[in-house]
N, C-alpha and C positions, 0 to 999 in steps of 0.2 A: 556790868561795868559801873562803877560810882563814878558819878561825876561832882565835880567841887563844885556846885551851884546847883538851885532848884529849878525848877518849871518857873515858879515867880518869879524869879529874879532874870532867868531869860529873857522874859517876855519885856519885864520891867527894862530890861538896854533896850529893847526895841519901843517900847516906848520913849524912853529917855533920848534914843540918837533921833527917831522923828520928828518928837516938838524941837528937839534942837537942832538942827540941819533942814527942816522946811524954808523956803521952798525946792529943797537939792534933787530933791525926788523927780521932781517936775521934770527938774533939767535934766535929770539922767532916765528919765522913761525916753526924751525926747532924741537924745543923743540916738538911744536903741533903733527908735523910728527911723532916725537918720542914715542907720547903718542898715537898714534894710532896701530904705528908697536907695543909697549909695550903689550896695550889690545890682539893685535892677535897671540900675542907669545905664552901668558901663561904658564911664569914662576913663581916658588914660590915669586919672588919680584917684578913682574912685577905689580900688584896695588900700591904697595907704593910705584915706580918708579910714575906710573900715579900719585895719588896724589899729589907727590910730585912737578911734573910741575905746578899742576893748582894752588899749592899753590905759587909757585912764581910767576906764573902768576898772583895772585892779589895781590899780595904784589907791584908789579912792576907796574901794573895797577893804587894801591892807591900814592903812592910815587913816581915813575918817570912821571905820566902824572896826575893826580889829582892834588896835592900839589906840584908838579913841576913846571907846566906849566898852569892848568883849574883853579887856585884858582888866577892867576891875570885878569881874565876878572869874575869870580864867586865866591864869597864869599862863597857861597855853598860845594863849591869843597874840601873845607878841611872837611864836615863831611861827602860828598864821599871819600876822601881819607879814612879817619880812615873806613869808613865801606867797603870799597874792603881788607886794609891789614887784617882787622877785617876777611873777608873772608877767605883770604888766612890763615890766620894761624889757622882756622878751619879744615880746608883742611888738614895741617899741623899735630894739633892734631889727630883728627880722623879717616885719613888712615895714615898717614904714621907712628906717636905717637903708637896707639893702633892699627891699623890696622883694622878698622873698617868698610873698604869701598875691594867690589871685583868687579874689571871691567873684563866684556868678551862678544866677538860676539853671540848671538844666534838666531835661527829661531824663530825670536818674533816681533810682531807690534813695540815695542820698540826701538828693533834693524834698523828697518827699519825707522822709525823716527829719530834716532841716526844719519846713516848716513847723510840721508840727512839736518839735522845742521850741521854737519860737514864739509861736500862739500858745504855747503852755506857761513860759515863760512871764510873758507880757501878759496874758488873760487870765487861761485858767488857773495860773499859781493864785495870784491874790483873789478871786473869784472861790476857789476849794479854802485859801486860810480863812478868808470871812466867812465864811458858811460851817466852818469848822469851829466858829468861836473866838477868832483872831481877827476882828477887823481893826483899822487904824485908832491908836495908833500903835497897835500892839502887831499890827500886819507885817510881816517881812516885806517893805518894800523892793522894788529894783533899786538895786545898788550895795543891795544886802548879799552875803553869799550863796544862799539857793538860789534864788531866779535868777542870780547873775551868772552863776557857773551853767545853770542849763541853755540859756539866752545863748553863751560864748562857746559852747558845743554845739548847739544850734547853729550857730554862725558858720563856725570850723567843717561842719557839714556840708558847706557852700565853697570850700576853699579847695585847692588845688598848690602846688610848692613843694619847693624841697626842706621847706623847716616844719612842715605841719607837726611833726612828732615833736618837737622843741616846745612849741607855742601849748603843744597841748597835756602836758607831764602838768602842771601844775592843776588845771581843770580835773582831769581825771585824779588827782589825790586829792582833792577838795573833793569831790564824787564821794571817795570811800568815807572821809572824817563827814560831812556834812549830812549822809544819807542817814547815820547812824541816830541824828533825830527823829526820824520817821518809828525807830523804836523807842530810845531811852525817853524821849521825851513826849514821845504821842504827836508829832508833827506830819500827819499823815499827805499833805502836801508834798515833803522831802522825798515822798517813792517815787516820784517824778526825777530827783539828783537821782538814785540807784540804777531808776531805767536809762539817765544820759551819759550816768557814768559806764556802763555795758556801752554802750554805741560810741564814750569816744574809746572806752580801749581797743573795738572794732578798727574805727579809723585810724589810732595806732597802730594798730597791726598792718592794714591794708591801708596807706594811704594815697592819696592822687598826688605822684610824681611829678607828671609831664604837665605842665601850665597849660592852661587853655588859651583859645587866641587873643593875642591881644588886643582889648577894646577899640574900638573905633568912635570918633567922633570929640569936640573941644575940650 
C-alpha cells in the first residue's frame, strides 16, 4: 500500500501536535487515571463520569490531532476526524445521555484482559515507542489514536449495556486503519491496536447485556 506521506513527516505531526498542545497530554493521561479510579469506586455516577472521559477523548482525538495536525500530510485525516468525534459523541449519547453503558472490575477473563490494555496502553505503549527510537516528542502520546484506541477497548472490557456494540464500531475500525502502522510504517508498538482490535471484535460479538448491580454508596 502507498501511502501519501513518509515516515518523516509522520513522525514530524507528532512532533509538531506535542510542542504544540503541551501541557494537554498531562491532562489527558490524568483524565485516563480518573476513569480507572472511577470504575473502582462504584458510585451511582461513576459510569457517566467514565463515559464521559472517553467521550472527550474522541472528540479531542478527531479535532485536536486528526483535522488539526494529520490532515496536512493525509487527506484522509478529515474523514478520521469526523469518525473519532463521530465516536466520541456516541459515547456521549449512550452512557452519559441515556445512561446505557456500566463499568466495574470483576473476577472475569475480561477483566483481566481489561487490564492488561490498560497498562499497555498507559505504560508499555510509550515505554516500547521510546526504546524503539520514538521518544518525545516524536512519542505517540495519550491522546493520540493508538494508545487511545487500545486504553478505550481496555475500558469497554470493563463495561456491561445494551449499546456496548454502538460505542465500540468505531474503536475496532480505528483497530484495522491504525494497526496497519505496525507494518507500512515500522511502528511495531501499533501490534498492540491489532491485538485490541481481535478482542473488541470479541466483545462485539459476545457482549455483556444484562447490567451489573447497581452501585452503592454517595
Amino acid at each position: 500500500m502507498q501511502l501519501p506521506f513518509t515516515a518523516e513527516q509522520f513522525f514530524g505531526v507528532f512532533r509538531l501536535y506535542n510542542s504544540t498542545v503541551w501541557p494537554a497530554q498531562v491532562f489527558l493521561v490524568l483524565l485516563a487515571v480518573l476513569a480507572v479510579i472511577f470504575i473502582a469506586l462504584r458510585r451511582p455516577w461513576s459510569s457517566v463520569a467514565v463515559s464521559a472521559i472517553l467521550a472527550l477523548l474522541w472528540v479531542w482525538l478527531g479535532a485536536a490531532y486528526h483535522l488539526a495536525f494529520f490532515a496536512r500530510i493525509n487527506p484522509a485525516a478529515y474523514g478520521f476526524g469526523a469518525l473519532s468525534i463521530v465516536g466520541g459523541l456516541l459515547f456521549a449519547w449512550h452512557g452519559v445521555i441515556h445512561r446505557r453503558i456500566e463499568f466495574a472490575f470483576a473476577k472475569s477473563v475480561r477483566t483481566g484482559l481489561g487490564i492488561v490494555l490498560l497498562a499497555f496502553a498507559l505504560v508499555a505503549y510509550p515505554v516500547w515507542s521510546t526504546l524503539a527510537g520514538h521518544a518525545y516528542p516524536e512519542l505517540p502520546t495519550f491522546g493520540l489514536p493508538c494508545p487511545t484506541t487500545i486504553f478505550t477497548i481496555g475500558v469497554l472490557a470493563l463495561a456491561s449495556g445494551t449499546s456496548l456494540r454502538a460505542v465500540l464500531a468505531v474503536p475496532i475500525l480505528w483497530s484495522l486503519v491504525g494497526s496497519q502502522a505496525a507494518f507500512l510504517l515500522d511502528v511495531k508498538p501499533d501490534l498492540g491496536l491489532l491485538v485490541a482490535g481481535v478482542a473488541a471484535v470479541g466483545l462485539f460479538i459476545w457482549p455483556v447485556r444484562v447490567q451489573r448491580n447497581s452501585p452503592t454508596g454517595p
